[in-house]
C-alpha positions in Angstrom: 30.1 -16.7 -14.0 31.0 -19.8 -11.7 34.4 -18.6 -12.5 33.8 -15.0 -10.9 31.7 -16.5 -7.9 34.7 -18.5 -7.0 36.9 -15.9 -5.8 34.6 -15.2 -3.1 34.4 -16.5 0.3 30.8 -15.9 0.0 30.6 -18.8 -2.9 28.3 -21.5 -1.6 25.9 -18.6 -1.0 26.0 -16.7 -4.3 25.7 -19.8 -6.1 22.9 -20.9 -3.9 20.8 -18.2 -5.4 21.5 -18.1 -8.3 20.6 -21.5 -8.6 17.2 -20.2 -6.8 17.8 -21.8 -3.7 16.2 -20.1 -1.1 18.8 -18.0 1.8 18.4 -19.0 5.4 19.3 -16.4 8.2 23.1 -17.2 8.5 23.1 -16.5 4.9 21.6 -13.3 5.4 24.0 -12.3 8.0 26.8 -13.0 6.2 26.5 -11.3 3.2 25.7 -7.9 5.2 29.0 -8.8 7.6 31.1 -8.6 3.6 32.6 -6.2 1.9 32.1 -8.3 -1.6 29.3 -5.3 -2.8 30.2 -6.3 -6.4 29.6 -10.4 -6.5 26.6 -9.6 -4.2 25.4 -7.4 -6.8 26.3 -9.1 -9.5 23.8 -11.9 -8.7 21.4 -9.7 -7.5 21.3 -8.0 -10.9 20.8 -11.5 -12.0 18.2 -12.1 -10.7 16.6 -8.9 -11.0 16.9 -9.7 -15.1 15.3 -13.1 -14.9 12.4 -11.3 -13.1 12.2 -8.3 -15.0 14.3 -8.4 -18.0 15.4 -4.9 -18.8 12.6 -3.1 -18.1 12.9 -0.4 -15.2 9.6 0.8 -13.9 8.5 4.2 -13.1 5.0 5.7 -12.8 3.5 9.3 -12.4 2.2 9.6 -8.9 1.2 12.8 -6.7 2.4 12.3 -3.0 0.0 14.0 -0.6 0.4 14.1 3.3 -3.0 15.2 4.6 -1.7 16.3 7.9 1.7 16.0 10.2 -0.6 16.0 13.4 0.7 12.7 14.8 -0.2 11.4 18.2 3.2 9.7 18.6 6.6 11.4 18.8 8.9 8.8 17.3 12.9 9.4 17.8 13.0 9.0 13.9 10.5 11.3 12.2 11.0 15.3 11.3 7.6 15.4 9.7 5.4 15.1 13.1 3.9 17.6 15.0 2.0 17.9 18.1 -1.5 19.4 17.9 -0.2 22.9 19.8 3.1 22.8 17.5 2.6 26.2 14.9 4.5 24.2 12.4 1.5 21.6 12.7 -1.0 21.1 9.8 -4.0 19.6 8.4 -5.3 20.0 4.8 -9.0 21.0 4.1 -10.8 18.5 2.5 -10.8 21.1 -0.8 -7.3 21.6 -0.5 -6.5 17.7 -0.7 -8.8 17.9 -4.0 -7.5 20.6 -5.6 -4.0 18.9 -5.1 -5.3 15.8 -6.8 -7.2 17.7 -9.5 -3.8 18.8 -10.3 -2.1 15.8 -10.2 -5.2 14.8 -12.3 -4.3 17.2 -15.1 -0.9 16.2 -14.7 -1.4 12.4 -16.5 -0.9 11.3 -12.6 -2.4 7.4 -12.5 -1.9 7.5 -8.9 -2.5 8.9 -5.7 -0.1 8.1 -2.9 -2.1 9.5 1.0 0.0 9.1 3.9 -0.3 11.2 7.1 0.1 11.3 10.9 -2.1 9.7 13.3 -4.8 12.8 14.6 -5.4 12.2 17.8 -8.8 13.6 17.1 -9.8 13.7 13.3 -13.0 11.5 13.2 -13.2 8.4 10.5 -15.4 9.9 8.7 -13.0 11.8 7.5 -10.9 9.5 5.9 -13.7 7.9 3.9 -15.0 11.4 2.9 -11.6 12.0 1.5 -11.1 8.8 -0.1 -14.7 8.6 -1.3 -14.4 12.4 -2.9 -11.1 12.1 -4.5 -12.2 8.2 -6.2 -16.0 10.1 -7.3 -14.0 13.2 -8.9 -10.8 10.9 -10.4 -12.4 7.5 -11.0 -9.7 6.1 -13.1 -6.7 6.6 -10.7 -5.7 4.6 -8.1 -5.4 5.8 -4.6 -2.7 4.2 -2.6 -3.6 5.1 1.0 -2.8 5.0 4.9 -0.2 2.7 6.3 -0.3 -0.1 8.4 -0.2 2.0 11.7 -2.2 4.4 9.9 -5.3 1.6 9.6 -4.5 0.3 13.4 -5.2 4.1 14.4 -8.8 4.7 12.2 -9.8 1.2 13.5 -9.8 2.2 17.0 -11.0 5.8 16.2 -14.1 4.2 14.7 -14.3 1.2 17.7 -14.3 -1.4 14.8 -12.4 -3.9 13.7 -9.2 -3.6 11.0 -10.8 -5.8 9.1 -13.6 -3.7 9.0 -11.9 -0.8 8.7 -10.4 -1.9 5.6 -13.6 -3.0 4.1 -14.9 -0.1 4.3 -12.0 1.8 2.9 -12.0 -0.3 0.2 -15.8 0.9 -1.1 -14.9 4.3 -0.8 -12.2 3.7 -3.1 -8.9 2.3 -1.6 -7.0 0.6 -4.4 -4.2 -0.6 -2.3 -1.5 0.5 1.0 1.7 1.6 0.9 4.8 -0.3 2.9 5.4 2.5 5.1 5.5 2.3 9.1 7.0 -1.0 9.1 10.8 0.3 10.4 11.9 -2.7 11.4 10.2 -5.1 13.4 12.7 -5.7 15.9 10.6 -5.0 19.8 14.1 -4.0 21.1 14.8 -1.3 18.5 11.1 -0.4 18.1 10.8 0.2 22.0 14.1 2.6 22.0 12.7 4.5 18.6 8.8 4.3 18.8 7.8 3.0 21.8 4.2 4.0 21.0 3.8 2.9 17.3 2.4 -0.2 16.1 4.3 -3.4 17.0 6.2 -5.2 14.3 3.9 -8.0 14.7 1.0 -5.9 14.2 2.3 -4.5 10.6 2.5 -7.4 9.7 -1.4 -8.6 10.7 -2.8 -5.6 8.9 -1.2 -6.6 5.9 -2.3 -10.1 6.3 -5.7 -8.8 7.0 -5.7 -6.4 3.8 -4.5 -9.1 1.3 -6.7 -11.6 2.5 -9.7 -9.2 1.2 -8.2 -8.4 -2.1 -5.7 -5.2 -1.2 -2.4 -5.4 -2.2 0.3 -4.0 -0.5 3.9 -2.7 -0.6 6.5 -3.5 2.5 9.4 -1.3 3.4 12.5 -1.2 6.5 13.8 1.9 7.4 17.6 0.9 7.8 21.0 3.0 9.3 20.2 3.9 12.5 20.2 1.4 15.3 19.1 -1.7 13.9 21.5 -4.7 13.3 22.3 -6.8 10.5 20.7 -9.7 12.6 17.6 -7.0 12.7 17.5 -6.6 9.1 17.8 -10.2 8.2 14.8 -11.3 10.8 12.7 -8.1 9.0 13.4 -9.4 5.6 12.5 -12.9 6.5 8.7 -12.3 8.4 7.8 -10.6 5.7 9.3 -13.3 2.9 7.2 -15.7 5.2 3.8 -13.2 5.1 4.5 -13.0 1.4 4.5 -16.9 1.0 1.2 -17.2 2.7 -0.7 -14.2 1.1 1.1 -13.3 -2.1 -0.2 -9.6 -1.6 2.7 -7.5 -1.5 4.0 -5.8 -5.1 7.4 -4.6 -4.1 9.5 -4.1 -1.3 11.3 -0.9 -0.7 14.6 0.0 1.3 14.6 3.2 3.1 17.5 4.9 4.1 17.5 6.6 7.7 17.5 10.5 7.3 18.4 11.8 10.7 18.7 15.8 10.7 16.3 17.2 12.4 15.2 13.9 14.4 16.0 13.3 17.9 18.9 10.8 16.1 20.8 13.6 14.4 23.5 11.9 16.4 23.5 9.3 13.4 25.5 9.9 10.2 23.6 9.5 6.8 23.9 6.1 5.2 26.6 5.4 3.2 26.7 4.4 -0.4 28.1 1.3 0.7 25.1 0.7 2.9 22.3 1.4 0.5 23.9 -0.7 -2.3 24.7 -3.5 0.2 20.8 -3.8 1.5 19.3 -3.4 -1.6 21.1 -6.1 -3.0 20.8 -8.6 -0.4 17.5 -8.1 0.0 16.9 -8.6 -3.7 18.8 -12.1 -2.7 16.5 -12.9 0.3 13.4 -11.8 -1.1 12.9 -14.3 -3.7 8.8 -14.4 -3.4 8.6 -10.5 -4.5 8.4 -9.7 -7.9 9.8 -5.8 -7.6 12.2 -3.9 -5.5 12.6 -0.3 -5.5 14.4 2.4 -5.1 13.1 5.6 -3.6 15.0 7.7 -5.4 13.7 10.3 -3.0 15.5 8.8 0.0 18.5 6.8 -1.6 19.3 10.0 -4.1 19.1 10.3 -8.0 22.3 9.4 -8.8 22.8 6.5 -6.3 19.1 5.1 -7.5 20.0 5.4 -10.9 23.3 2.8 -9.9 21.0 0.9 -8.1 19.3 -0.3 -11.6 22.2 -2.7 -11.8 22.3 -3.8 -8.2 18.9 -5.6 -7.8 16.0 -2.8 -8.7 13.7 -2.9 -11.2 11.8 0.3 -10.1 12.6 3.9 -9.8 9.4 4.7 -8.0 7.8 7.9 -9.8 7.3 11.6 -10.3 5.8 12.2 -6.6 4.8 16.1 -7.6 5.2 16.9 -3.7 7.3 14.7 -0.5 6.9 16.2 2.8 8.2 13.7 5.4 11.3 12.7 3.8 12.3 15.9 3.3 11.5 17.6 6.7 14.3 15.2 7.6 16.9 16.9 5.3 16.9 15.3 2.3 18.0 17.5 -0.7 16.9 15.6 -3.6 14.3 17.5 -5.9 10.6 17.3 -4.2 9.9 15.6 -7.7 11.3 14.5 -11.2 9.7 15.2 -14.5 9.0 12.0 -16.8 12.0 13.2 -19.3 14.4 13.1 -15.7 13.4 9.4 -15.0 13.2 8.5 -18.6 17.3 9.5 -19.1 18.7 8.3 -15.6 16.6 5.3 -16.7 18.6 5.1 -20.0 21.6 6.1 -19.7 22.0 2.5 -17.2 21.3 0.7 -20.0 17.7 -0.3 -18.5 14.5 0.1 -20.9 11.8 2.8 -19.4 8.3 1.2 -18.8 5.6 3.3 -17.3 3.7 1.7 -14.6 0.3 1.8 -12.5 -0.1 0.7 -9.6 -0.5 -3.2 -9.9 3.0 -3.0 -12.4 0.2 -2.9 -15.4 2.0 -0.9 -18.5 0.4 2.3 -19.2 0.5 3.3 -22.9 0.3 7.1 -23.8 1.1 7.2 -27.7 1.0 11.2 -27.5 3.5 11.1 -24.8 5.8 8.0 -26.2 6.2 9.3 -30.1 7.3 12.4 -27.9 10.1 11.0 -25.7 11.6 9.0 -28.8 14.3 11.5 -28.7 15.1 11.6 -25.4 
């Protein structure tokens, strides 16, 4: 292996973690400023195995966007609407329940609520919705709100985030998801999303959520105008957030979908891209115990590659994606277990469904099944 790491003018680095040395942010930079994809992922996938073995994770989740009613109009986001747009929605309280008594029926161990920020729904609301669907589906876990989602009830209810959370939490909140985090970058986030949550404050709602017990995922939304200096300084605040508070699962890349955004300018990522930042951040991220790939963003096939450049999870079944897709994407609004199970295979990678909290779930109906597959 020294052997292979030699031929690279990236050497001292590689070897540096793979020897679990921890990457400063000149490293950072100049692994995303090479070309060398496979000796970057051939560590990576190194030390995805010493993490994870060869298990690949997966889990059966139902995605459901309440409402694409958002106050702010970042350059972007397809999925928001203004409150006069026709094309603007918000779910009845039933109609969020029936969707999760299907998912219900569906073997689904988790609920995934994002949304817009209302300028006008009341906080009450939220609770109701996560108090209702936690009463009627006790046993799954509802992953809910983002960081600038929580920023946005807190001042609709005049109280604090840490209250905010709190109170979340007894109606039900199991954990958030990593979205809204972009990158944190003030000079790319006042060009994009001039309006939305600073980078500094993502990061203090996560602080504020682990510290009272609710574990978190982190993402950055890369290929559009950020920098590799951009994406080296995200991955590094929140390496440093994860050594004080431990509370983030996995980290997710997003690739930038930009038809119908005000950035349709932009051309999609490239495959080059997508492997390149999932595999360096595999290498810089060396306090997170999972990286993912969003199979709905990055693509089937390309997430299915990605299982040997630093992933170790395939994210899930997702039943219904709204935002991504209002941006163009043309992957399948969901995958059946048998899908994931096979791409999962066939790179070599043993399936292991997941909850939440990367806890095995065990379904021996559903296992003596799949044998064959």
């Amino acid at each position: 292996m020294e052997w292979l790491l030699k031929q690279s003018s990236l050497y001292d680095i590689l070897l540096k973690a793979e020897q679990q040395e921890r990457l400063g942010f000149e490293d950072g930079i100049k692994l995303f400023k090479s070309n060398d994809l496979l000796r970057i992922g051939f560590v990576a996938n190194n030390i995805r195995e010493r993490k994870n073995g060869n298990r690949a994770y997966y889990i059966i989740n139902r995605h459901i966007n309440y409402s694409n009613i958002c106050k702010n109009q970042c350059k972007f986001c397809a999925f928001s609407k203004k409150q006069e747009d026709p094309h603007g929605y918000t779910m009845s309280m039933k109609e969020i329940l029936d969707k999760a008594a299907f998912a219900s029926e569906e073997g689904a161990t988790e609920f995934h609520i994002v949304g817009g920020l209302h300028p006008e729904l009341p906080f009450d609301f939220y609770v109701k919705m996560i108090s209702s669907i936690h009463e009627s589906h006790p046993d799954i876990h509802i992953q809910a709100f983002t960081a600038v989602e929580i920023e946005h009830l807190s001042q609709m209810a005049g109280i604090s985030v840490s209250e905010t959370l709190k109170i979340l939490k007894e109606a039900g909140l199991g954990s958030l998801p990593g979205g809204g985090a972009e990158v944190f970058s003030s000079s790319v986030r006042e060009k994009l999303c001039p309006e939305k949550l600073s980078g500094e404050g993502w990061l203090q709602v996560m602080r504020e959520a682990h510290n009272i017990g609710l574990r978190s995922n982190a993402t950055m939304l890369y290929g559009h105008a950020e920098t590799p200096e951009d994406r080296v300084n995200h991955l590094i605040k929140l390496r440093e957030l994860q050594d004080e508070t431990g509370g983030f699962m996995s980290f997710i890349p997003l690739a930038f979908h930009p038809k119908n955004t005000e950035l349709s300018f932009y051309s999609s990522t490239t495959a080059m891209l997508d492997l390149k930042v999932i595999a360096i951040s595999r290498l810089m991220l060396d306090n997170f115990d999972h990286l993912k790939a969003f199979w709905i963003m990055l693509g089937i096939k390309l997430s299915q590659i990605s299982l040997r450049f630093g992933v170790d999870d395939i994210d899930g079944t997702v039943q219904e994606e709204k935002i991504t897709h209002a941006a163009g994407a043309n992957t399948p609004e969901a995958l059946s277990v048998v899908e994931i199970i096979r791409l999962i295979r066939e790179a070599g990678r043993e399936p292991v469904e997941r909850d939440t909290l990367y806890n095995p779930v065990v379904r021996k109906q559903r296992d003596a099944v799949l044998q064959g597959v």
